[in-house]
C-alpha angles and dihedrals in degrees: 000000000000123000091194095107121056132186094279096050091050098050087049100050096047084057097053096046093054091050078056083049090053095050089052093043084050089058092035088063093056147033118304143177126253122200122184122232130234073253092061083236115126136264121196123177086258090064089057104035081044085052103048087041097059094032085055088042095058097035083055098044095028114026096162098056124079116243120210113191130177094239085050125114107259115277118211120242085226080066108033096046089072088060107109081174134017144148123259122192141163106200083206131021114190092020084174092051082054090050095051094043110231103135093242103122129097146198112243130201121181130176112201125202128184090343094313140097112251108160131019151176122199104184110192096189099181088058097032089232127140129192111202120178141170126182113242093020109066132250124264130190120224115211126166096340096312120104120200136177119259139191141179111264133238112270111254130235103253098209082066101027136016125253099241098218114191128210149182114264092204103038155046086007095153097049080040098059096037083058092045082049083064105045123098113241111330147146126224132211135194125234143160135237121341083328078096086058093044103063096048088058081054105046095245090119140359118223137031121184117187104196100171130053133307137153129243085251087065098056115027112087092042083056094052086050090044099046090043087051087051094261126128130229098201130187095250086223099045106021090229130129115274113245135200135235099012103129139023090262120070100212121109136231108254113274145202120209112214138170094209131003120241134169096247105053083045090046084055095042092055094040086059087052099054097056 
C-alpha cells in the first residue's frame, strides 16, 4: 500500500495524463511521421509529444521523484538502483497498434516503490477509457466520465463457463496457443498493448500469459491496476510477482496475469515452457 499519493495528486495526475492523451488523439487523427529505433521498433510524433507531456507533468506534480520513461536517454543502473521510489511511464504502449490504427495503445503511469508497482494509470484515449489502480486502495475504471469500482473475477468452473483467456495479436503466437492446448474449456481473444491487463483488472477475462519479450515500462502501471483490483502479475518460471528495477536490463521474465491461481492453468504454464 502507499500512501504517497493522495486524492489531489491523483486528480491531478489523471488530468494531466488525459490532456497527453489529447495531444496523441490530435496526431492520431492526421498524418504523422513514423521513425524507426536502434531496436527496429517504431517511433511516431505521438511517442515523443506523450512523452514531454507526462515527464512535464511529474516533474510538475512530483519534483522530487525521478521519472524513467521509454523515450528517455538511458539511465544507468548505477543511477537508477538507488531509486526507493521513482515514475515509470511508456508515452505510448502498442505504437504499432497506433500505427495501424486500431485504437489499441495506451498511455501508462507507474509509480514504483522499493522495486514494486504501487499506483498506476493506464489512459486508453481511442476508446476514452482509463485504468487507475493503488495498492491498498482498490482500482477503479473511468468510462465516459463515470468512474466505478472493478475486480478480477472468480474463476469459473469450466465445465459451466468458459476461462476468457487474452493475447497479444502481434507476439509470442506459437507459446500462446500450446498453453491454450492445456487449458480446460476456454475462449481467447486478441488485444493490443496493457488493455490485456487490463481486462483482467476488470473481470473481462482471466489469464494473460505473456510469453515473448516486454519491458518493465510496459507493465507496470497495468500491475499496479491489476494487483490493486486482487489480481496477481507472476514471473511464469517462479510464480512469483514481477518486480521493477531489479538489473541493469529492463526486459522482463516472461509473465502470466491471473485473477486467481489454480493447478490447471500452472500445469499448462509450465507445460508451454518445457517445449
Amino acid at each position: 500500500m502507499t500512501d504517497f499519493v493522495t486524492d489531489d495528486m491523483r486528480l491531478r495526475l489523471i488530468e494531466g495524463v488525459h490532456a497527453a492523451g489529447r495531444e496523441v488523439l490530435a496526431i492520431y487523427s492526421r498524418d504523422f511521421s513514423v521513425e524507426t529505433k536502434a531496436d527496429e521498433s517504431p517511433l511516431t510524433e505521438a511517442d515523443m509529444a506523450s512523452h514531454h507531456a507526462l515527464v512535464a507533468l511529474l516533474g510538475e506534480v512530483t519534483p522530487q521523484v525521478p521519472v524513467l520513461s521509454e523515450e528517455s536517454g538511458e539511465i544507468p543502473f548505477e543511477t537508477r538502483r538507488g531509486w526507493e521510489r521513482y515514475w515509470l511511464i511508456d508515452p505510448l504502449d502498442g505504437t504499432k497498434e497506433f500505427i495501424g490504427k486500431n485504437g489499441e495503445f495506451t498511455l501508462n503511469v507507474a509509480l514504483v516503490e522499493r522495486g514494486v508497482p504501487v499506483f498506476g494509470i493506464v489512459h486508453a484515449p481511442v476508446l476514452e477509457t482509463t485504468w487507475i489502480g493503488q495498492v491498498g486502495q482498490g482500482a477503479s475504471k473511468w468510462q465516459a466520465g463515470e468512474t466505478v469500482p472493478i475486480r478480477v473475477r472468480e474463476l469459473p468452473d469450466p465445465s459451466e463457463a468458459p476461462w476468457k483467456v487474452v493475447g497479444s495479436r502481434r507476439h509470442g503466437a506459437e507459446a500462446f496457443e500450446a498453453f491454450c492446448a492445456g487449458l480446460p474449456a476456454h475462449e481467447c481473444v486478441s488485444m493490443g498493448s496493457s488493455l490485456k491487463l487490463c481486462l483482467v483488472a476488470e473481470g473481462a477475462a482471466d489469464l494473460y500469459p505473456r510469453l515473448a519479450p516486454t519491458s518493465e515500462w510496459d507493465t507496470a502501471a497495468a500491475q499496479a491496476v491489476v494487483t490493486a483490483a486482487g489480481g496477481e502479475v507472476l514471473d511464469a518460471t517462479t510464480l512469483e510477482p514481477l518486480r521493477c528495477n531489479r538489473q541493469e536490463s529492463v526486459l522482463n521474465p516472461f509473465f502470466i496475469v491471473c485473477g486467481q491461481r489454480d493447478e490447471r492453468w500452472e500445469s499448462a504454464l509450465r507445460a508451454s515452457l518445457e517445449r
